[in-house]
Each structure stands twice: as C-alpha cells, then as structure tokens.
DRENDO-1510 file (C-alpha; in Angstrom, 1 decimal, always signed):
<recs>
REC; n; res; u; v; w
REC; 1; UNK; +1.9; +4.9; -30.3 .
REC; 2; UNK; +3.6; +6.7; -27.1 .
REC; 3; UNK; +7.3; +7.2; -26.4 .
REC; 4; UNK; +8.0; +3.3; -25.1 .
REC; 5; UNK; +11.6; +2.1; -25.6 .
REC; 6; UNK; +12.1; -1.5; -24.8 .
REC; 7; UNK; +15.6; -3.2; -24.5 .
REC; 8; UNK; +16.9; -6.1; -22.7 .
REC; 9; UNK; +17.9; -6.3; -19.1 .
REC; 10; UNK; +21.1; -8.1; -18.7 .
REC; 11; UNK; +21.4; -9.0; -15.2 .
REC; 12; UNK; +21.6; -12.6; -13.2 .
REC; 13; UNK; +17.9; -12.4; -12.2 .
REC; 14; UNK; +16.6; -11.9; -9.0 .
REC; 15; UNK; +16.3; -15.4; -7.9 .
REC; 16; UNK; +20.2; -16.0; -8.5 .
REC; 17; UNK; +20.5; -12.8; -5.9 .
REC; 18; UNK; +22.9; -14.2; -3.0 .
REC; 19; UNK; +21.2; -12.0; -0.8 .
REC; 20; UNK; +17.1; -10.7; -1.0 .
REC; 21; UNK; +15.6; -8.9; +1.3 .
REC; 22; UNK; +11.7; -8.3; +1.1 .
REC; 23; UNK; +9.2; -6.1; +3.8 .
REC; 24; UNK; +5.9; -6.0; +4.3 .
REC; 25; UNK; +3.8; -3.7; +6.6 .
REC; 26; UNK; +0.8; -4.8; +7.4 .
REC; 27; UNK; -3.0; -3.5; +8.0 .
REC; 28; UNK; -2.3; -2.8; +10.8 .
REC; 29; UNK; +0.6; -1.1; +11.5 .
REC; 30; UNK; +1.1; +2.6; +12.0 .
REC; 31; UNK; +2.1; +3.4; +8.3 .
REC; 32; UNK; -0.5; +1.6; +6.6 .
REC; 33; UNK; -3.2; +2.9; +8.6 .
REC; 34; UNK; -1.8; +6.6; +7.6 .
REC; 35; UNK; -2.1; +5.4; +4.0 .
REC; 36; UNK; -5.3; +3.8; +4.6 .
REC; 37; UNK; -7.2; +6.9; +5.8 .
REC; 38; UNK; -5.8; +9.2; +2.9 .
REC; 39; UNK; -6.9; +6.5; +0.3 .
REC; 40; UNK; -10.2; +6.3; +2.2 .
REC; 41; UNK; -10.8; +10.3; +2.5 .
REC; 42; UNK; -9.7; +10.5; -1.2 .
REC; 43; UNK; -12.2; +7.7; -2.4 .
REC; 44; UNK; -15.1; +9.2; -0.7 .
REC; 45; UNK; -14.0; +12.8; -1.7 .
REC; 46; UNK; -14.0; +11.1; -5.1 .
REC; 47; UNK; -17.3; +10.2; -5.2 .
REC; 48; UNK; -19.2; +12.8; -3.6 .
REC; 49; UNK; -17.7; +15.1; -6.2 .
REC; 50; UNK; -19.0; +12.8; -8.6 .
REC; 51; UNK; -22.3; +12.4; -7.3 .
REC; 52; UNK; -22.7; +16.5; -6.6 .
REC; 53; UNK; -20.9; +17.6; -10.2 .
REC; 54; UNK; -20.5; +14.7; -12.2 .
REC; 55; UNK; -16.4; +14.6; -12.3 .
REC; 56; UNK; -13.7; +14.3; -9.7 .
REC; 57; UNK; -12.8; +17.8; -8.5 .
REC; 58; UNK; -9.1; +18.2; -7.6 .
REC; 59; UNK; -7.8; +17.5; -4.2 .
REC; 60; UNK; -4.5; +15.4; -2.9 .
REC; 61; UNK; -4.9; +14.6; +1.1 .
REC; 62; UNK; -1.6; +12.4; +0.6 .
REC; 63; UNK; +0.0; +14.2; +3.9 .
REC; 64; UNK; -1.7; +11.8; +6.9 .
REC; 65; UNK; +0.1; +11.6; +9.9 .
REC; 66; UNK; -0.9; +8.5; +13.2 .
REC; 67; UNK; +0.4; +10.0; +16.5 .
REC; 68; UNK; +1.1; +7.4; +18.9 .
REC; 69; UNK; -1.6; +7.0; +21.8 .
REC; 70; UNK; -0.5; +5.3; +25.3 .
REC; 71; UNK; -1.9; +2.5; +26.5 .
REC; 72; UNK; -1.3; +0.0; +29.6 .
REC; 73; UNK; -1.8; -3.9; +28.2 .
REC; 74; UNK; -1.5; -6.3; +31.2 .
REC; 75; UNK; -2.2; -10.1; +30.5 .
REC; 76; UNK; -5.6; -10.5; +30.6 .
REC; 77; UNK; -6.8; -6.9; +30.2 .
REC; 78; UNK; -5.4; -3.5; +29.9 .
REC; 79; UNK; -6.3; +0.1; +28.7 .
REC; 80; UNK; -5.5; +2.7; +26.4 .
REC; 81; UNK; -4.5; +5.9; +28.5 .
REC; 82; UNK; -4.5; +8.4; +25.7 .
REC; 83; UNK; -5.3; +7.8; +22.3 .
REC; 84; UNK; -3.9; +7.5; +19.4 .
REC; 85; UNK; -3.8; +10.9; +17.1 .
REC; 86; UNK; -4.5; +11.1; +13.4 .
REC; 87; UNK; -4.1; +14.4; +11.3 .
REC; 88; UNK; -5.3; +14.4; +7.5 .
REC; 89; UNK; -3.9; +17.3; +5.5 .
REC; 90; UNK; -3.6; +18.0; +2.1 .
REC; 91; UNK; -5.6; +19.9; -0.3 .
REC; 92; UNK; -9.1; +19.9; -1.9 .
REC; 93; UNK; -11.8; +21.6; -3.5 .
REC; 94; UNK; -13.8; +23.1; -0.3 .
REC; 95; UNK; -16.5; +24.7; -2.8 .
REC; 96; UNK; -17.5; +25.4; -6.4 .
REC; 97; UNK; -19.0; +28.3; -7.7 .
REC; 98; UNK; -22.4; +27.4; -9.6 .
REC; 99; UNK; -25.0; +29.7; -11.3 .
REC; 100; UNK; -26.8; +30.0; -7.7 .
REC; 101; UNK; -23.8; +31.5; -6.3 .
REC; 102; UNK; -21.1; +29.0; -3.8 .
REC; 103; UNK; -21.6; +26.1; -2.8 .
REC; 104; UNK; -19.7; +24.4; -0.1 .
REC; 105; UNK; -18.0; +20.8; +0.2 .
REC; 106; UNK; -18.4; +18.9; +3.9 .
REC; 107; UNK; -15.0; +18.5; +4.2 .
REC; 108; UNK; -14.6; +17.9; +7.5 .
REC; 109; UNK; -17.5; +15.6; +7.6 .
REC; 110; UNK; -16.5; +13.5; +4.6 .
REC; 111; UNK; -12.9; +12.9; +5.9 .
REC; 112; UNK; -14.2; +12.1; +9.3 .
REC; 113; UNK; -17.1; +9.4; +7.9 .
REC; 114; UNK; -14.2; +7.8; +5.8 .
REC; 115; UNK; -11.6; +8.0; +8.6 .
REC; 116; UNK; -13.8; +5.8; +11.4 .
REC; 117; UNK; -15.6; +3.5; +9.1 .
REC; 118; UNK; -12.1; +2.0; +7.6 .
REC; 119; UNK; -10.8; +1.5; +11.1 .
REC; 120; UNK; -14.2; +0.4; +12.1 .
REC; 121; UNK; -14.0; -2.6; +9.0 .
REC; 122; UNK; -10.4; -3.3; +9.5 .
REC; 123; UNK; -10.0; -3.5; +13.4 .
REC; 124; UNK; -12.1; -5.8; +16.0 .
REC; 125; UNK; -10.9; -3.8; +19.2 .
REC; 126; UNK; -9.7; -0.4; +18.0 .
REC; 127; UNK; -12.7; +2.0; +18.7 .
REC; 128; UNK; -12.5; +4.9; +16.8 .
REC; 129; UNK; -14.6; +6.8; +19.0 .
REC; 130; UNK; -13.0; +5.8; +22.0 .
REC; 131; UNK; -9.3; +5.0; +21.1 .
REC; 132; UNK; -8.6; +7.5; +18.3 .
REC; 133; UNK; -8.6; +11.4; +17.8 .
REC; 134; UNK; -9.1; +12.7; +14.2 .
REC; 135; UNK; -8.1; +15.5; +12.7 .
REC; 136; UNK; -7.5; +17.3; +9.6 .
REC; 137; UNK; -6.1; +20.6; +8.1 .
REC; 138; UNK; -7.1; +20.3; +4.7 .
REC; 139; UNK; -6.9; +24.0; +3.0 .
REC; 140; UNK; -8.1; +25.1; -0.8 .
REC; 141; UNK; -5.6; +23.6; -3.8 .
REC; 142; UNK; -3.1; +25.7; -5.3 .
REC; 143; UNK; -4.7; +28.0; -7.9 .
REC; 144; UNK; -2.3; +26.3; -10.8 .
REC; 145; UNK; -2.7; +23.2; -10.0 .
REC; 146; UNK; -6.6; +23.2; -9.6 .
REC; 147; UNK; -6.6; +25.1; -12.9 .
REC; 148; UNK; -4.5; +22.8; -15.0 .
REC; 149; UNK; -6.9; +19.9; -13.1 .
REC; 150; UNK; -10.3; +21.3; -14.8 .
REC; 151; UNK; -8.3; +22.3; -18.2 .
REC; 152; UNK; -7.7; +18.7; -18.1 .
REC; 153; UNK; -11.0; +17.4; -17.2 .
REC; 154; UNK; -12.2; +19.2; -21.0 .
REC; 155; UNK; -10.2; +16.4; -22.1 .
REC; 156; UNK; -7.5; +13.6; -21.2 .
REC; 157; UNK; -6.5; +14.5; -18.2 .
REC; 158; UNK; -3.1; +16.9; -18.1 .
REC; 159; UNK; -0.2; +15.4; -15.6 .
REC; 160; UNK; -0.4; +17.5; -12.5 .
REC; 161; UNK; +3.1; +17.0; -11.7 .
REC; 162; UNK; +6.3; +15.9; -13.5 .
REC; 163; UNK; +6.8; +12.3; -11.3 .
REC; 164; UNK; +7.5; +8.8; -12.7 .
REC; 165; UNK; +5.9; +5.4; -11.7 .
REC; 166; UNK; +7.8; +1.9; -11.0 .
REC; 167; UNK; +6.4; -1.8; -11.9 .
REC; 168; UNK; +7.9; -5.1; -12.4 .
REC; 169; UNK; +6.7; -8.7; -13.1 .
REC; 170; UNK; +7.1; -11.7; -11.5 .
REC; 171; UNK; +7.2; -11.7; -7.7 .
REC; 172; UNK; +10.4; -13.5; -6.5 .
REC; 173; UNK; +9.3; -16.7; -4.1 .
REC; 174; UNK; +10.6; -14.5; -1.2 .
REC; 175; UNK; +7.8; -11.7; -2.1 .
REC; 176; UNK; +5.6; -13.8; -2.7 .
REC; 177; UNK; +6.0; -15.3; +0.7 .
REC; 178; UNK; +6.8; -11.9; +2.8 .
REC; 179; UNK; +3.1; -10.7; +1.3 .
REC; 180; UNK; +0.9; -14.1; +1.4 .
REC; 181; UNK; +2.2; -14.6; +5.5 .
REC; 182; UNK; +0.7; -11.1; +6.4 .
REC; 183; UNK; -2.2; -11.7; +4.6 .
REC; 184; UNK; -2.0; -15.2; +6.6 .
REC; 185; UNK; -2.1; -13.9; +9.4 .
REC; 186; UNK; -4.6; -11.1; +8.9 .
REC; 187; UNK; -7.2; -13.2; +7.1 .
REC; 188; UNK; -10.6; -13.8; +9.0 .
REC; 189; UNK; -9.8; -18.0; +9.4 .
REC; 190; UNK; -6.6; -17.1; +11.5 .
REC; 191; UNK; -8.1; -14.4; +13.4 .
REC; 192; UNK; -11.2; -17.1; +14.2 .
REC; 193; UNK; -8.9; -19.5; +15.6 .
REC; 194; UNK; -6.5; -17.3; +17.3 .
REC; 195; UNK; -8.4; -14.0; +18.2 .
REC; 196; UNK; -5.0; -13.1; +20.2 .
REC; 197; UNK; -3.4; -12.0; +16.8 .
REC; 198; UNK; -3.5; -8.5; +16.6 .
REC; 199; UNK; -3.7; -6.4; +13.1 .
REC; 200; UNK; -0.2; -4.7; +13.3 .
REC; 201; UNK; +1.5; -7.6; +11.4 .
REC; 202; UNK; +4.8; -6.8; +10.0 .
REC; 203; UNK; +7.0; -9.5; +8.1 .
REC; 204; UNK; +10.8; -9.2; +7.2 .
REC; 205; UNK; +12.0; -11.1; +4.8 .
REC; 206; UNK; +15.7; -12.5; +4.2 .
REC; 207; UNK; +16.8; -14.9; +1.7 .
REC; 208; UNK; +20.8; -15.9; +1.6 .
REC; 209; UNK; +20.7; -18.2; -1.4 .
REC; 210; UNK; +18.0; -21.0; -0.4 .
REC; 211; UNK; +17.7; -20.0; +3.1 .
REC; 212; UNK; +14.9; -18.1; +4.3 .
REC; 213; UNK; +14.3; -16.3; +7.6 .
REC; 214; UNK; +11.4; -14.3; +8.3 .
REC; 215; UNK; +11.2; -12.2; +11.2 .
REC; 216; UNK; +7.6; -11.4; +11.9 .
REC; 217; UNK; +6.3; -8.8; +14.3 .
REC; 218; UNK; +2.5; -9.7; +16.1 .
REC; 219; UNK; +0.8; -7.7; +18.1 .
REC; 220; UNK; -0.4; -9.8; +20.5 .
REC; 221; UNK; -4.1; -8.6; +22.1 .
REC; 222; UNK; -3.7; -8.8; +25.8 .
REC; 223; UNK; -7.3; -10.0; +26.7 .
REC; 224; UNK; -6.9; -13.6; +25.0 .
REC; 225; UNK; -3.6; -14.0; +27.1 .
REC; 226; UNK; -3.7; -14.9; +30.7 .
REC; 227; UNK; +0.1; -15.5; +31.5 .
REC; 228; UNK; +3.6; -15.5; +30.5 .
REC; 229; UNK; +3.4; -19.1; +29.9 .
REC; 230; UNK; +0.6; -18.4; +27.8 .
REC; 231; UNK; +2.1; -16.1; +26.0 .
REC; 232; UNK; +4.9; -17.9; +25.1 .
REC; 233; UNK; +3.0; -20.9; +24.2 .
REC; 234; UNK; +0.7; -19.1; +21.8 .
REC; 235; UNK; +4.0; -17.8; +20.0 .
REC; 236; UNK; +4.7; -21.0; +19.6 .
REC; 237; UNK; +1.6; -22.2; +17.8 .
REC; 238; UNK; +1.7; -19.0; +15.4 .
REC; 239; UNK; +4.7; -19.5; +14.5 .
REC; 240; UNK; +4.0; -23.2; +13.7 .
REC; 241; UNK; +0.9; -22.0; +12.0 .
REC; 242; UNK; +3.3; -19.7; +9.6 .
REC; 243; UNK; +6.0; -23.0; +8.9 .
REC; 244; UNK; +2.5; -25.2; +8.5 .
REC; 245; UNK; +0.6; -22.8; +6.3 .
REC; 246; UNK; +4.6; -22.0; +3.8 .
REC; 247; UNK; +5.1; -26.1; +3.8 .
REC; 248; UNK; +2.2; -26.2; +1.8 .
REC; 249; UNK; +3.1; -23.4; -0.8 .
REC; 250; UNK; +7.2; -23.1; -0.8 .
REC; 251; UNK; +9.3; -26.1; -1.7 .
REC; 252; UNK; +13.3; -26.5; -2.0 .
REC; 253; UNK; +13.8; -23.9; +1.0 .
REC; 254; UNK; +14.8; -23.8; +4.3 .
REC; 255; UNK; +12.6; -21.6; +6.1 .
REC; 256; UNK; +13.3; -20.1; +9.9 .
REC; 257; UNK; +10.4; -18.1; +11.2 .
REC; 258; UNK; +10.9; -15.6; +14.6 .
REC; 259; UNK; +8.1; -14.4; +16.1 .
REC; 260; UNK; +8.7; -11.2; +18.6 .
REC; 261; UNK; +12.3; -11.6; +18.4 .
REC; 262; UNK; +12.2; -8.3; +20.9 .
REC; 263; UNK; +10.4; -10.4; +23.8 .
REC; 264; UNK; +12.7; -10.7; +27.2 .
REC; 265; UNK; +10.3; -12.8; +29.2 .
REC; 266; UNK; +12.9; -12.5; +31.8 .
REC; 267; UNK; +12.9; -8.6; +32.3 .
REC; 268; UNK; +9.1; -9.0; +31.6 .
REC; 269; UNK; +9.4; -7.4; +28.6 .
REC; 270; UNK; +6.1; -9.2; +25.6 .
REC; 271; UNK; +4.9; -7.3; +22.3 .
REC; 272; UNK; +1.3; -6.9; +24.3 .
REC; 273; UNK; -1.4; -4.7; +22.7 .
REC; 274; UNK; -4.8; -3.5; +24.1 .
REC; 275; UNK; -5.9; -2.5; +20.3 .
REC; 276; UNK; -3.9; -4.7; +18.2 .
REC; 277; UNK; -1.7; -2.1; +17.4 .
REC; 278; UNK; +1.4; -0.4; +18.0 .
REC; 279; UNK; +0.1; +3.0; +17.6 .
REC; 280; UNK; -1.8; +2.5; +21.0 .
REC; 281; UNK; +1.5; +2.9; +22.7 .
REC; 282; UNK; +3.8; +5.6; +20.5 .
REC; 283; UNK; +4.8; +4.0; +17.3 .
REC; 284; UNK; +3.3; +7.2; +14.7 .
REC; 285; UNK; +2.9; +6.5; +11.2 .
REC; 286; UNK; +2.8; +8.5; +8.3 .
REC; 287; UNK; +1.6; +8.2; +4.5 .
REC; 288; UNK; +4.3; +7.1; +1.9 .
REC; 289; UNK; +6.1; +5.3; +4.8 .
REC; 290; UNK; +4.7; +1.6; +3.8 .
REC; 291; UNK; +4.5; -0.7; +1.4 .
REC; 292; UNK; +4.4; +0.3; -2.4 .
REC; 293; UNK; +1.6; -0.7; -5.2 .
REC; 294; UNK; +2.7; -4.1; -5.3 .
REC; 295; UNK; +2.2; -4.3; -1.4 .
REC; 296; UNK; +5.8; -4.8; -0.4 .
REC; 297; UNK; +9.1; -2.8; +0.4 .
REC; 298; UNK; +11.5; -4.2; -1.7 .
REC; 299; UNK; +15.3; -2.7; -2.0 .
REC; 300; UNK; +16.5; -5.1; -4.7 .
REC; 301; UNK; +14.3; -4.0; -6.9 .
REC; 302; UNK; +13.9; -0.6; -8.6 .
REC; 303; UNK; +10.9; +1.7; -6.5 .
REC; 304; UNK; +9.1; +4.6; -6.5 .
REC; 305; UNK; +9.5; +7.0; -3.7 .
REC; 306; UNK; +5.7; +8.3; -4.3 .
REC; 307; UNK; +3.0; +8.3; -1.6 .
REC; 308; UNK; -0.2; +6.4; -4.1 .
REC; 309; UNK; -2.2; +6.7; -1.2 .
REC; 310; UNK; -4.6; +10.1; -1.0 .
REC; 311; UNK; -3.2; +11.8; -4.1 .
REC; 312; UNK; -6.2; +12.3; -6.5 .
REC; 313; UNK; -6.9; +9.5; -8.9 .
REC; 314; UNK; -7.4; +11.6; -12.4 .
REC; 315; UNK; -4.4; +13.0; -13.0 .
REC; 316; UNK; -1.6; +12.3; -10.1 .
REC; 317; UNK; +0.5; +10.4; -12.4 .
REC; 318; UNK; +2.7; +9.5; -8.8 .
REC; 319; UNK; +0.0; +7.5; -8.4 .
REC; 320; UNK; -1.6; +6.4; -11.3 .
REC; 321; UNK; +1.9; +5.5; -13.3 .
REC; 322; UNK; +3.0; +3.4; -10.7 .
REC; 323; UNK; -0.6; +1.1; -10.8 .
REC; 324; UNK; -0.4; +1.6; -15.1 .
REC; 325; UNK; +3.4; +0.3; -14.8 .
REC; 326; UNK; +2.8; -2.4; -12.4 .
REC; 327; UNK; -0.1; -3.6; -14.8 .
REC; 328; UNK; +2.0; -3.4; -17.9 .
REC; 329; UNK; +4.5; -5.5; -16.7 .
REC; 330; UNK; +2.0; -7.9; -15.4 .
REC; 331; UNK; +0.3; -8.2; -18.9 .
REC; 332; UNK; +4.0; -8.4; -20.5 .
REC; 333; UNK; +5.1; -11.2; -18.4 .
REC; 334; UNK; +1.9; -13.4; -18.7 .
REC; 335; UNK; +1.0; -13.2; -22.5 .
REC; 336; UNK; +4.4; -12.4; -24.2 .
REC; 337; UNK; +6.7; -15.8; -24.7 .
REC; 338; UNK; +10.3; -15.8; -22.9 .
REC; 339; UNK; +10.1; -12.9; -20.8 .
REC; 340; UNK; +11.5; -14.3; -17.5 .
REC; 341; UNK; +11.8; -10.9; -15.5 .
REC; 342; UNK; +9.8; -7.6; -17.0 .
REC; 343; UNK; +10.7; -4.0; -15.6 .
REC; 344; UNK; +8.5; -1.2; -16.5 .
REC; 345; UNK; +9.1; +3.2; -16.1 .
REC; 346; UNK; +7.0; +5.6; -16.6 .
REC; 347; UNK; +8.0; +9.2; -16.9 .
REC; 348; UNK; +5.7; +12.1; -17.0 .
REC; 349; UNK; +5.8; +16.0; -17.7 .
REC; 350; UNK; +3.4; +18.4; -15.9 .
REC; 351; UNK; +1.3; +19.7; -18.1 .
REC; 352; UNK; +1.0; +16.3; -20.6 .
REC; 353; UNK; -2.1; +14.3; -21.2 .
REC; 354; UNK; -1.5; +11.3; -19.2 .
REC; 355; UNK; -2.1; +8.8; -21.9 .
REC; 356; UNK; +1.2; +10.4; -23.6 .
REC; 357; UNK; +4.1; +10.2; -20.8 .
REC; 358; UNK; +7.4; +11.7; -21.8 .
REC; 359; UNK; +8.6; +7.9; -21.9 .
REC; 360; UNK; +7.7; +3.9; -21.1 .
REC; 361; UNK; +10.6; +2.2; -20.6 .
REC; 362; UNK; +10.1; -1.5; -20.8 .
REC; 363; UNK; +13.6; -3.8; -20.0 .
REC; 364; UNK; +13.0; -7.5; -20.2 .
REC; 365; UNK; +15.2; -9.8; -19.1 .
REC; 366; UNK; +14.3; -13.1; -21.4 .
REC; 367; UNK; +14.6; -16.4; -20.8 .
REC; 368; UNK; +17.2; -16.8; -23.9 .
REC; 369; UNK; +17.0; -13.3; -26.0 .
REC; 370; UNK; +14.5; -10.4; -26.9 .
REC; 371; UNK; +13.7; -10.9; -30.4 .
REC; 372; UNK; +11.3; -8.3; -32.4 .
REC; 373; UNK; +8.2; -10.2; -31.7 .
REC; 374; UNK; +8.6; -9.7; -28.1 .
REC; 375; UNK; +9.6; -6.1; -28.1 .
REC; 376; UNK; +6.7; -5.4; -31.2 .
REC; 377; UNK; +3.9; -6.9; -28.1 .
REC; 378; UNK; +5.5; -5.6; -25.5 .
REC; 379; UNK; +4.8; -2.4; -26.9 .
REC; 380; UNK; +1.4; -3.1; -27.9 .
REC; 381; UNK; +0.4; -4.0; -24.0 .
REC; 382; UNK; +1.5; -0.7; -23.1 .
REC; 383; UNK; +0.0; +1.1; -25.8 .
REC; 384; UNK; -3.2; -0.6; -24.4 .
REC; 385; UNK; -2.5; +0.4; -21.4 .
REC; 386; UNK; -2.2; +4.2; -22.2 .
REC; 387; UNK; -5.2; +4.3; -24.2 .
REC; 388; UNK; -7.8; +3.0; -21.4 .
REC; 389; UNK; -5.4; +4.7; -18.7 .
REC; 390; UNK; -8.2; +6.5; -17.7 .
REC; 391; UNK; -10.1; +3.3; -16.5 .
REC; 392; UNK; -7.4; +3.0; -13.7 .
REC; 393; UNK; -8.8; +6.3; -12.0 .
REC; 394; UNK; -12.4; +3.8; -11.6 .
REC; 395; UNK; -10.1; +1.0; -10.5 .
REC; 396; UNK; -8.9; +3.4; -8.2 .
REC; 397; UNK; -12.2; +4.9; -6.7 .
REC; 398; UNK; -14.4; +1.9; -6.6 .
REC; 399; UNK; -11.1; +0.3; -4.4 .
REC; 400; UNK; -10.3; -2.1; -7.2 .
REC; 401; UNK; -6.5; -1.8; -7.6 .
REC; 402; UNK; -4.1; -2.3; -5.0 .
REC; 403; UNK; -2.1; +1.1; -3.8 .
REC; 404; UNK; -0.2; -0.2; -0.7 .
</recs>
C-alpha cells in the first residue's frame, strides 16, 4: 500500500461558512478557450503518437495564450475589426529517430487541426478562419525530461516533476449552483430558445449564510438584438430563465441573480458581442487562468495552482494527481459511511513511479467521528486508485475526465 495518511478534519464544514464565494468561467470565455486549445493540441498530439509509435511520446503545450481581437457590435449587426490572436507554446517531440533514419512529427499541422475544430464544435458564430489567428512556438523537450519520459514508458511511468494535486468531495449547494447555471446557460435547449446568448458565460457566486447572489456575465450576440429596449428586455427574460431553472433544483435559499451588472444604458454602454465572446474585443486569456478539475474557482477550499490543461497525460502528475485526487475523494465520500466532507493531497517526487506518490493525505471531516473502518476503506479507495492510475492518462486522451 502507498504512503496515505488519513486523519480527521476538524472544522465547521463548508455549509456552516458565513461567507462562500464560488467562480466559474465558462466555454467561452478567454481563459477557458486558452485551456481548451492546449487540452485539444495535447489530445490529438496524444494520439497520433500513439497511432505512429504505439505510446504517448513526451510533450507539455500547457503555455497557450488568446490575444484580444477588436470588433465593432452594433444592435443588429456588427464586425470583428481584427481578430482575435492565439499562440500555443510548449514542448514536444518534433521527430523520432527509427531504424530508417528521422522521422518528423506535423507539429504545426496537428496543433492547427485541433485548434479550429474545438472552436468550430464549441462556437456558432466564431469563425476560426475568419475571426481568429493561430499560432504556435512549440520547440523540442528538454533532454532530461524527455529522457526520464521514455525510462518511464519501460515501466510505470516516472513523475516528471515534483508537483502535488488537490480534490475534495461533496460540492457545497453554492458550487453546485455557480457550475450547473453556466452549463444552463451554455446547453443547446437555451441556446435554441435564446440564440442571443453568447458562449463567454461567467458566473460569480456569493453565499452570506442562506443568501445567494450570483452575478453572471452574458455575452450578448448583437445580431438577435435590434434595440436598447430589446436588450434590456431580453436581460430580463435570462435572468428569469436562471431564477426559473434554480427554483426547480435549490430550496431554503434566497437567491438574487444580476445579469451585466456593468450595463449603463444611459451612457450607451451593453455587454454586446459580434462572436459571443469577449476576446473579440481585448479581453486575452491564458492557460491555468480558469477553472480547476472540478470546473470551478473556489477560494474556500484548498486548490491547486497547476495548469491540467496541455501538460502531457502519462506522467504530469500536475495534472494527473489533481484528476486521481478529485476521484478518490469522490469514491471516499459515496461508499464510505459518515464521511460528511472528504479532502484529498497528493504529493509527488520527480523521478517516482506515479502509482507511488511521496504521500496521499486523506482528511475527513465525519458526520460524528472517524473510526478505523473508515480510515481502513478510505485507504483502500486510494490504493485502488494508485494501482489503475494509469487508466486516468485514457480518461484523459479519449476526453473522458473533466480538466477545467
């Protein structure tokens, strides 16, 4: 059995938190498209390199930056005026040396290919031909690293860098809510009955005891809006829509909703988009910026600072620990008995098979006290865990797991 500790977490819950504050960044928005395209250039890097050779060679293209275009919405219409930059850079494996001499990796093409066809599936009026520029500067992987890689691949793969990984179990009602409005409002049904809602979605959430505000950020596509009026009208209904679709799920709280709180009709001022994004008119984005495994930003909670997204899936333990963590406290909190609250750490050493991280440190926080049973399965889950960990790197490359 690995190094796991477990002990109990003595603490008031986070439900009995005065105060709880929750984020969530969604498709659309600058930072999660910059982790979207590394995840998708590392995905398709993944599987040509499986395809060609048989394994994952080593690359990490966790570095993507979204430049800020210009556009001009005006109610009914608009343009972009310059378009929105994106720069993928990182490392990879740009050849391998076989018994017939080099042979080269298309790069360029692969990160290109992955880069338009996520924006293609996740946008209805963001061209990437028209609207976006991409880029990349992706140069050969340090000669360590890529060594340690395919000394690993003989084997269980060896930790490429000494990094730890963050999970917890349950979502709070306040998460739960911050990351089921986005999807809301990004789901195919909304978008069918209100076209005008744009992809950048962000939702902040703020609980103060059993009150709940959530300030929510729409961009608003300025074709399916014909006037102020309008405009403010269709607000209106969205934000009915949100109270509508929460009265359904969320009982025993008082919930405000804002949409656009920056509007001044007055001075003329309207969150208007051409694309349904901000990054048509100079918001940037950049990888590791969003939303963590779990899908949410959440400061009451302990985090990892890693960017999951682009990093390579076989033995990046800043990305892989943080997906194993959030699964083991998952599996602790739904089949071990009285765990109310389940935090999970996972600490590794460069150099050290994955399945054997320096430590797992499990704290529960029970519903009464941890007794043996619960600390004796608790360690069996992550044990479980550690010995199929490398079934997460599949998870991972056939887009199975949530990163962001």
């Amino acid at each position: 059995m690995a190094n796991i500790e477990v002990s109990e977490h003595r603490w008031i819950g986070i439900e009995n938190l005065n105060v709880e504050i929750v984020e969530r960044k969604g498709v659309g928005h600058p930072d999660y498209i910059a982790d979207s395209i590394g995840e998708a250039v590392s995905r398709e890097l993944s599987k040509y390199y499986l395809k060609r050779f048989g394994l994952v060679l080593h690359h990490n293209v966790d570095k993507v930056l979204v430049v800020g275009g210009q556009a001009h919405p005006v109610f009914g219409g608009g343009e972009v005026l310059q378009p929105i930059y994106v720069i993928v850079s990182g490392r990879a494996t740009t050849y391998v040396k076989t018994k017939d001499g080099l042979e080269f990796i298309p790069v360029g093409t692969i990160v290109m290919r992955a880069a338009r066809n996520w924006i293609k599936e996740n946008f209805r009026f963001l061209d990437p031909e028209e609207h976006v520029i991409i880029d990349y500067k992706i140069g050969q992987g340090s000669a360590d690293l890529v060594g340690l890689f395919e000394y690993g691949l003989k084997r269980i793969p060896l930790a490429n860098d000494t990094s730890f990984g963050v999970g917890y179990a349950p979502l709070s009602t306040l998460e739960r809510i911050v990351y089921d409005v986005e999807r809301f409002l990004n789901s195919q049904n909304l978008k069918n009955m209100m076209p005008v809602v744009g992809e950048d979605v962000k939702v902040m959430g703020l609980r103060i005891n059993k009150k709940i505000t959530l300030t929510i950020a729409v961009a608003m596509i300025s074709r399916f809006v014909k006037d102020k009026g309008e405009y403010l009208a269709l607000k209106e209904e969205i934000r009915e829509k949100v109270l509508d679709y929460l009265a359904k799920k969320v009982h025993n709280y008082d919930i405000e909703v804002f949409i656009n709180a920056a509007d001044k009709p007055e001075e003329g001022i309207f969150y208007l988009t051409v694309t349904g994004t901000s990054a048509e008119h100079g918001d940037d984005g950049a990888t590791g910026r969003g939303n963590r495994v779990n899908g949410l930003i959440t400061p009451m909670r302990p985090m990892s600072l890693e960017a999951t997204a682009g990093k390579n899936p076989i033995s990046h333990v800043g990305k892989i620990y943080n997906v194993a963590s959030t699964m083991i406290a998952n599996k602790i909190y739904e089949e071990v008995k009285g765990v109310r609250e389940v935090y999970v750490s996972m600490l590794s050493q460069i150099g050290r098979p994955i399945n054997d991280p320096l430590v797992v440190d499990i704290k529960i926080f029970p519903e009464d006290r941890l007794t043996e049973n619960m600390v004796s399965e608790a360690k069996n889950i992550a044990n479980e865990v550690l010995e199929n960990i490398e079934k997460i790197s599949n998870y991972i490359i056939e887009n199975k797991v949530s990163l962001f």
